[in-house]
N, C-alpha and C positions, 0 to 999 in steps of 0.2 A: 073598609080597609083594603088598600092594595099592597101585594106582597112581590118584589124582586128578589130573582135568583141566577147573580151573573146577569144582571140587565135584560133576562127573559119576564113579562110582566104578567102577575099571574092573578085572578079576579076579577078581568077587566073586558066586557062585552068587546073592544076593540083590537081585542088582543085572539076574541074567541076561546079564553080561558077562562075557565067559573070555580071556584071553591067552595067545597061545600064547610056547613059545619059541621062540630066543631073546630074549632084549630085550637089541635093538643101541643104544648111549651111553649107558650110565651108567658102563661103567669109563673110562680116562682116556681125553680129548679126541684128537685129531688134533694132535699138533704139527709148529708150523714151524719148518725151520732153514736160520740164512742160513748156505749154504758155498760154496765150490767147488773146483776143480783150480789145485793151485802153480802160478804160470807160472815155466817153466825150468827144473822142479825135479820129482823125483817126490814122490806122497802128494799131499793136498788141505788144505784147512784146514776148519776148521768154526767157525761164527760162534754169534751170539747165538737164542736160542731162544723160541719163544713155545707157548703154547697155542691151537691153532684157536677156530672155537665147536662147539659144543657140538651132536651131530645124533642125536636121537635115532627109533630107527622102532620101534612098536608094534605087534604082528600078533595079531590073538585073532578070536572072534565071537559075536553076541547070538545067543541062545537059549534058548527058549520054549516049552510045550506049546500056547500060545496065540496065534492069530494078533495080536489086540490087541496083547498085549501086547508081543510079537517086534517091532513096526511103533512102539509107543511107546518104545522103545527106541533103535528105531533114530533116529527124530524128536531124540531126547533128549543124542546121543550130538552129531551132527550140531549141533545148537544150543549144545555145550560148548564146539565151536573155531571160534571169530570169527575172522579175519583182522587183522591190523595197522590203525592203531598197538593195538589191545586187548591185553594179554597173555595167553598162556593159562598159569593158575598150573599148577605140576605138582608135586604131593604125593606122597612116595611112603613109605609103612610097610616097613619092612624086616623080615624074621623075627627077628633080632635085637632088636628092640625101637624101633628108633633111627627118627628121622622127621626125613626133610629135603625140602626146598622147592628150587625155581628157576622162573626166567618164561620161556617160548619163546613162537615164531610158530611159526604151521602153515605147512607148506610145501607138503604136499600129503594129501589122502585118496583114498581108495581104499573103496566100499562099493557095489558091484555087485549088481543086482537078480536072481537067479533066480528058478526056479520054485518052490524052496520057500519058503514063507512064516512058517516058524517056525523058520530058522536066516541070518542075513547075517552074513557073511563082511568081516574091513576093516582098513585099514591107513592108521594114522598115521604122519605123518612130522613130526617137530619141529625147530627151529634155536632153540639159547639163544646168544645172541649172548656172555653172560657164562658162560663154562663150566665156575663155581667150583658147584658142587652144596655148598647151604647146610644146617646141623645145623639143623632143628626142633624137638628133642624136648625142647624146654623150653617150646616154641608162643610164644614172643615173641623179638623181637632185644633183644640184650644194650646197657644204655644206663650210661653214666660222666656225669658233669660234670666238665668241663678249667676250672681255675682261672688268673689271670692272676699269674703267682708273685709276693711280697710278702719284701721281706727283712726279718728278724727281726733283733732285738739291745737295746743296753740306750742308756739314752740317762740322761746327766748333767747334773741342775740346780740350780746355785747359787742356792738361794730366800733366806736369810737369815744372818746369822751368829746369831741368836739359835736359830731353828730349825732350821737345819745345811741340808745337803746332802740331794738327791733323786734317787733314782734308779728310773728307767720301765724296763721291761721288756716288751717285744712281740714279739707268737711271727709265726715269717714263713710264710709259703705255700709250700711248697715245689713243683716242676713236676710234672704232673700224671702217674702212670703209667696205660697200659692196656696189661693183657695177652691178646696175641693168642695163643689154642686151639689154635688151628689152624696144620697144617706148611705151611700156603700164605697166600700176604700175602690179607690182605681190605680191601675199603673201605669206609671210614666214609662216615655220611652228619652233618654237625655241622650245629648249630641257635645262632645266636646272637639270642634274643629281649631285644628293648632297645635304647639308643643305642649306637652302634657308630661309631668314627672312622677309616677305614684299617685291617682287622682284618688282623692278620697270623699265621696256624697253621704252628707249624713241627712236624717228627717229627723230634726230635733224633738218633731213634735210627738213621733215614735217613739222614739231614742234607737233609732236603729242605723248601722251603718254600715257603707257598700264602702270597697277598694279594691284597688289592682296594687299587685308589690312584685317588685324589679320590673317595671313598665315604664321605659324612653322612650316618647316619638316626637319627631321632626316637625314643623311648622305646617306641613304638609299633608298634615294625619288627620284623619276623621276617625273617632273613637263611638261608637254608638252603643251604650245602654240600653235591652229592654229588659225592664224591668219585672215583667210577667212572664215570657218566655225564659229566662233566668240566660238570653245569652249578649254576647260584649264581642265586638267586631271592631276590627282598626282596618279602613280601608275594604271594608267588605268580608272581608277575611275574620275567622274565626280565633280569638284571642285567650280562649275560656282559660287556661295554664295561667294565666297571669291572676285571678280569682285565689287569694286565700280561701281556707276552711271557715276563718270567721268572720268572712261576707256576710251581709242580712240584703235578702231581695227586697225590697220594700216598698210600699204603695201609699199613695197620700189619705189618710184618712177624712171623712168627714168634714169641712169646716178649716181652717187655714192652718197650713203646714209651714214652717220655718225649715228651710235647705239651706243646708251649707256645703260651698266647695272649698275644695282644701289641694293642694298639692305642694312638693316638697322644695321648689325654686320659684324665687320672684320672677323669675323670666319666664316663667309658664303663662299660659293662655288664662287670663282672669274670669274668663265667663265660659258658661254653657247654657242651651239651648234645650228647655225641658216639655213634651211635648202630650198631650191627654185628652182623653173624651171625657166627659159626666156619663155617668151609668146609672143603671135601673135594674134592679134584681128580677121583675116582671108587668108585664104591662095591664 
C-alpha cells in the first residue's frame, strides 16, 4: 500500500519513507448511537445511528544513508501538512489495484530529534471530517446532466379541408436517472450554468427536495450546489439567504436515483451538471 499526503509519498523506499504497522482508520469510522435504558421496563432501546469522522494515525520513519538527504526529507514531509482551513489530500494505492481519495486536517504530529541523523521517527494524526473514503481509480469524479423533464405526445391540426388534417409528433424528456456504485449514500455537487428562476432539485428516489426562493440570475451565472457541505454559490460568492427552512440536503442513495429539475420560467436554463465519487465506508 502507498499512502499520499499533498503529493508527499509516504511507504515508499524511493521516497525514503517507511510506515510501520498498523495503520489505524481506514476500516469503518467510529459510529454513534442515540439509545438508552426503558424507563419502567427492562431492556433499552436503540435509536438512529450515525458515522463519526473519520481519525486516522500513521506511524513509519525517513531513512537515509545520508545525512542530507534524511534532513530533506524530513523538511519535505513537515511542509506536506498545512493546518486548516488547507486540506490535506490523502491518496492511497491499495495492493489491490484500486485507488481512493479523501481530504483531512492534521491534528497532531510527532517527529522528535535524536542523535541519529539518518533515521526520524513520526507520527501523524489525521480527522476527515467526511468519513466516506472515495473510489479514485478512474482519477476523475463521475459527472451526468439532469434535464428538466419535457412531456412528449402528438398534437392535432386542422389546417384545411382541401389538404386534410396534421398531425405533430414530439418526443418528451423523460426524469433524469443516476446510478449510485456505491453501498453507501454519496453527495453530489450540481452546477447550473445560465439563467435560473427559483431552481428546484428533487431525488424522487428519496423523496427529498433542495430550492432556492426569490433567486434571479442572468445567463451569466454559475450556481453551484454542494450537497454535503450544505453550501450554494452564484458566481463564487456565497448565496446561503436564498435557502428556505424547508430545503433537504440530500445524497444519492444506493442503486439509481431519479432527479428532477424544476424552475419557475421556460426561459430558464433546462439542464444542470451533477457531479460525484463512489464511496466506501472502509477499506
Amino acid at each position: 500500500m502507498k499512502i499520499w499526503l499533498n503529493d508527499y509519498l509516504l511507504n515508499d523506499s524511493t521516497n525514503r519513507t517507511y510506515l510501520r504497522e498498523p495503520i489505524e482508520g481506514l476500516e469503518l469510522p467510529g459510529i454513534r448511537t442515540s439509545d438508552g435504558m426503558r424507563s419502567g421496563q427492562s431492556g433499552s432501546y436503540t435509536g438512529a445511528q450515525f458515522y463519526d469522522a473519520r481519525f486516522l494515525t500513521l506511524q513509519g520513519h525517513i531513512f537515509s544513508d545520508t545525512i542530507a538527504v534524511a534532513k530533506q526529507k524530513r523538511r519535505e514531509i513537515q511542509a506536506a501538512l498545512p493546518l486548516y482551513p488547507t486540506p490535506i489530500v490523502v491518496r492511497i494505492q491499495d495492493d489491490d489495484g484500486y485507488i481512493y481519495v479523501f481530504s483531512a486536517q492534521l491534528r497532531d504530529f510527532k517527529m522528535p530529534l535524536t542523535q541519529s541523523n539518518f533515521k526520524h521517527v513520526f507520527k501523524i494524526e489525521l480527522k476527515a471530517d467526511d468519513p466516506t473514503i472515495f473510489d479514485d481509480t478512474a482519477g476523475t469524479a463521475l459527472t451526468a446532466t439532469i434535464m428538466k423533464p419535457i412531456s412528449g405526445g402528438m398534437q392535432f391540426t386542422d389546417t384545411s379541408p382541401q389538404f386534410g388534417s396534421t398531425f405533430y409528433f414530439s418526443a418528451g424528456q423523460p426524469i433524469s436517472t443516476v446510478i449510485n456504485t456505491s453501498n453507501v449514500t454519496v453527495y453530489p455537487v450540481i452546477t447550473i450554468t445560465g439563467k435560473t428562476t427559483n431552481p428546484v432539485l428533487t431525488n424522487k428516489t428519496t423523496g427529498q427536495v433542495w430550492s432556492l426562493a426569490g433567486y434571479s440570475v442572468a445567463t451569466d451565472s454559475v450556481t453551484a450546489i454542494d450537497m454535503y457541505n450544505h453550501t450554494v454559490k452564484l458566481n463564487g460568492g456565497s448565496v446561503f439567504s436564498y435557502i428556505p427552512l424547508t430545503a433537504e440536503w440530500w445524497g444519492f442513495a444506493p442503486g439509481p436515483n431519479e432527479i428532477l429539475l424544476a424552475s419557475d420560467l421556460d426561459s430558464d436554463v433546462k439542464t444542470a451538471t451533477i457531479t460525484w465519487r463512489p464511496g466506501v465506508m472502509g477499506i
